[in-house]
C-alpha positions in Angstrom: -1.4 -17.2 92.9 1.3 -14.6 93.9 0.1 -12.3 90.7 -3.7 -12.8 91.6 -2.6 -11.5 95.4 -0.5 -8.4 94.1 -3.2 -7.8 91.9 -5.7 -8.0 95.1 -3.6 -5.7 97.3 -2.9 -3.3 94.6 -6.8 -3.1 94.5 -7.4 -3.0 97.8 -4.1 0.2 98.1 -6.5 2.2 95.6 -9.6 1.8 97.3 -8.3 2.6 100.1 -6.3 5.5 98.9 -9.7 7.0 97.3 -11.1 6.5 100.2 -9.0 8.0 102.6 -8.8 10.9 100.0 -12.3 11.7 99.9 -12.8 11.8 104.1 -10.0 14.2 103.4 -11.9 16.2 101.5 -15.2 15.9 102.9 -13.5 16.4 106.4 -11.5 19.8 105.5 -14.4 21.2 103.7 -16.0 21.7 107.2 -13.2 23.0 108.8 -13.3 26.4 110.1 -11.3 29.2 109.8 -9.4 29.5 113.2 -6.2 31.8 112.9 -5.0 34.1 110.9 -1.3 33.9 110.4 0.5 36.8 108.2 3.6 37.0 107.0 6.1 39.5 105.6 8.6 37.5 103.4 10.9 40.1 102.0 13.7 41.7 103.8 13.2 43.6 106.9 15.1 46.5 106.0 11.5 47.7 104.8 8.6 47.8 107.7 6.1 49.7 105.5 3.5 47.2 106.8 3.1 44.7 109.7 2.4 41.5 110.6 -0.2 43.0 112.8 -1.1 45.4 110.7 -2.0 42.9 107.9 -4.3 40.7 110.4 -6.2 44.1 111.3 -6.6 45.0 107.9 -8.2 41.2 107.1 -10.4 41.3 109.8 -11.3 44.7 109.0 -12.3 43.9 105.8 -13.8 40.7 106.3 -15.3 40.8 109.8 -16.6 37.7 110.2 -14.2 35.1 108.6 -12.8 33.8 111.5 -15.2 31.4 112.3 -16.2 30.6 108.9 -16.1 27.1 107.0 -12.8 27.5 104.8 -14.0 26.7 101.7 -16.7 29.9 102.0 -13.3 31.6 101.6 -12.3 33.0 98.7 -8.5 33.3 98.5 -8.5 34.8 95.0 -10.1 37.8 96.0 -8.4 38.4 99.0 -5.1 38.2 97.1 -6.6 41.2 95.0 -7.9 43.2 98.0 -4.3 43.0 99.2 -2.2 43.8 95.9 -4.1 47.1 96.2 -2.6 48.5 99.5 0.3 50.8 98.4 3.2 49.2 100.6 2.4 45.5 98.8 4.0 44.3 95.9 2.2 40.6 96.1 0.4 38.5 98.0 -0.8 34.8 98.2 -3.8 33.9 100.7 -3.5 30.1 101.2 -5.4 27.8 104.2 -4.2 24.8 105.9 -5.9 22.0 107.2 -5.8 23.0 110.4 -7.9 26.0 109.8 -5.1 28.7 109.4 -5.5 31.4 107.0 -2.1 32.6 105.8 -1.3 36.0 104.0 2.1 36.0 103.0 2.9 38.6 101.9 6.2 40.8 100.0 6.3 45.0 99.8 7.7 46.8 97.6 11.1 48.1 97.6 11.7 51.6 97.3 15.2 52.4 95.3 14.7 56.3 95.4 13.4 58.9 97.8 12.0 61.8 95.8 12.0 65.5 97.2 10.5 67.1 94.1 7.9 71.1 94.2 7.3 70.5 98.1 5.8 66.9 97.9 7.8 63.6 98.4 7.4 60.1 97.5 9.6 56.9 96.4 10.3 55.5 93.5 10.2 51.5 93.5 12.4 49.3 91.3 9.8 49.1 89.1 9.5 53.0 88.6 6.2 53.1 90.3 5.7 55.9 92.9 4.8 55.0 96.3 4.0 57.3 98.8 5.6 57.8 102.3 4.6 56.1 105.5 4.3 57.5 108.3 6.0 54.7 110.7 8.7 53.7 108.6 11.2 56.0 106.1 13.8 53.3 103.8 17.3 54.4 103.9 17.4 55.2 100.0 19.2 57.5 97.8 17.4 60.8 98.2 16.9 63.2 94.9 16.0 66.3 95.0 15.6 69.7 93.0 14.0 70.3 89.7 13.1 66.9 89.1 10.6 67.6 86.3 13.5 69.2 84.4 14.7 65.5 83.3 15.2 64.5 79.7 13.3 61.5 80.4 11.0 60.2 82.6 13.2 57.6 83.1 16.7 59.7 83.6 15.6 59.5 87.8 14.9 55.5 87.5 18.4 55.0 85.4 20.9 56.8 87.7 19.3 55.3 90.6 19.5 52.0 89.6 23.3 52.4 88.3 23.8 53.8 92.5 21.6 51.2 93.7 23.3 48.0 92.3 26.9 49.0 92.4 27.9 48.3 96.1 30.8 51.0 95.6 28.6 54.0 95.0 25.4 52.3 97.1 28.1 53.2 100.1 29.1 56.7 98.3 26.6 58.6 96.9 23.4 60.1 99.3 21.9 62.5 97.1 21.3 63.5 93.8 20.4 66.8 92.7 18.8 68.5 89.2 19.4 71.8 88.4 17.5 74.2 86.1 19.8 72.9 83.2 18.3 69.4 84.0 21.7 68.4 84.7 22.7 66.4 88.3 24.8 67.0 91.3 25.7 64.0 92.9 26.4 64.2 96.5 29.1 62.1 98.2 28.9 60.9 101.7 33.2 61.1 102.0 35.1 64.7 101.0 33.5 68.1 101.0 33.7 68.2 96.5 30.5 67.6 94.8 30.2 65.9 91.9 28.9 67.4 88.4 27.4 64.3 86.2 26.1 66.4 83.5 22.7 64.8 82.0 21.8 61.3 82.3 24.2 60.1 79.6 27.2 57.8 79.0 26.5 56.9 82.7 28.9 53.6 82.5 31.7 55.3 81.4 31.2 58.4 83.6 30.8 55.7 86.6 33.8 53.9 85.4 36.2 56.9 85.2 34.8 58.5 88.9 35.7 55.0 90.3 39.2 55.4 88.8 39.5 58.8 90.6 38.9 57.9 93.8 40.7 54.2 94.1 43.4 54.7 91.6 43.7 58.8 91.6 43.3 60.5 95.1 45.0 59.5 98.2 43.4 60.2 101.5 45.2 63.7 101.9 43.6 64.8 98.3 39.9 64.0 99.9 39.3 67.4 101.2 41.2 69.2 98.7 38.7 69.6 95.9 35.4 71.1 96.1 34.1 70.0 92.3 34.8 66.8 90.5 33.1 67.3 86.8 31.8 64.2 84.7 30.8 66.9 82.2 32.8 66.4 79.3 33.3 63.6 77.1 35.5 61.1 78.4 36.9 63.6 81.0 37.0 64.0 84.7 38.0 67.6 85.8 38.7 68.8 89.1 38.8 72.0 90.9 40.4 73.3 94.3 38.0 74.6 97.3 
């Protein structure tokens, strides 16, 4: 008797289970699309685009969707519309039961601002250029000069990054600069020296041996002493007197 009743309840938990499901179903198919709630989910160090500016740009595009039965949404393609806009590095469209519409949504993050024949962009961390906005500039290293004199197309991308993620020079260097040679100038934020890197080459140990200089070498009276620090020659750091 008691396995012939957990047997009936279990039975009667599915059917009712099903059920319940397809009301669900049937239920949210006819809900309507009420809100629209974006979302920027990356850092706010970067305001390329807006919160606002996202729900103008949906309605925009698709005028009459508030209103409309969810399912006559297509998420997919609104995902695609998005990941076109140059400040947006992804974005997932998603609806709740409730009949909200949400656009999250995470921009791209600039590592390098480029100065290079008169026109300016960024570079992102994925080397990509992206152009400037008018209502927001990121604080990023700035590089400047003959930029198409480069070895590579990916010298810019490589001393950038090796700025970027080292907190030490993130806080030190400001600028970078290419001269005719192709070779860089780095610009410091502390001291009046600049700093000759040569080209985009042994860039560790170059790195490693500045960052000796100024923790283990120089004491704060030397700062101002120098106007060149050279990272020219191999396994060398030269400097001269102003």
């Amino acid at each position: 008797m008691k396995r012939f009743k957990s047997i009936l309840f279990l039975g009667i938990a599915v059917v009712y289970i099903m059920v319940t499901f397809s009301f669900v179903a049937v239920n949210k198919s006819e809900v309507v699309c009420g809100e629209i709630a974006p979302s920027i989910c990356d850092s706010v160090d970067n305001q390329f685009i807006t919160a606002q500016e996202l729900s103008d740009i949906a309605l925009g595009k698709y005028p009459g969707i508030l209103g409309r039965k969810l399912k006559e949404v297509d998420c997919n393609q609104m995902e695609e519309f998005f990941q076109k806009h140059p400040a947006i590095e992804n974005c997932e469209v998603y609806y709740t039961y409730g009949g909200t519409l949400h656009l999250d949504v995470t921009q791209r993050e600039p590592l390098v601002r480029v100065f290079d024949n008169g026109s300016s962009y960024y570079l992102d961390m994925n080397g990509e250029k992206m152009p400037i906005f008018k209502n927001h500039s990121a604080h990023v290293l700035v590089a400047s000069g003959f930029i198409k004199r480069l070895s590579s197309d990916n010298d810019l991308q490589t001393i950038a990054e090796a700025i970027y993620f080292d907190e030490f020079w993130k806080a030190q260097i400001e600028q970078v600069y290419v001269d005719e040679k192709g070779e860089l100038t780095l610009v410091p934020r502390v001291g009046d020296h600049l700093i000759e890197f040569g080209k985009v080459e042994d860039v560790d140990t170059k790195f490693r041996n500045l960052k000796a200089l100024y923790t283990q070498g120089w004491d704060s009276r030397e700062w101002n002493l120098y106007k060149k620090v050279s990272l020219k020659y191999k396994g060398q750091v030269v400097c001269t007197k102003g």
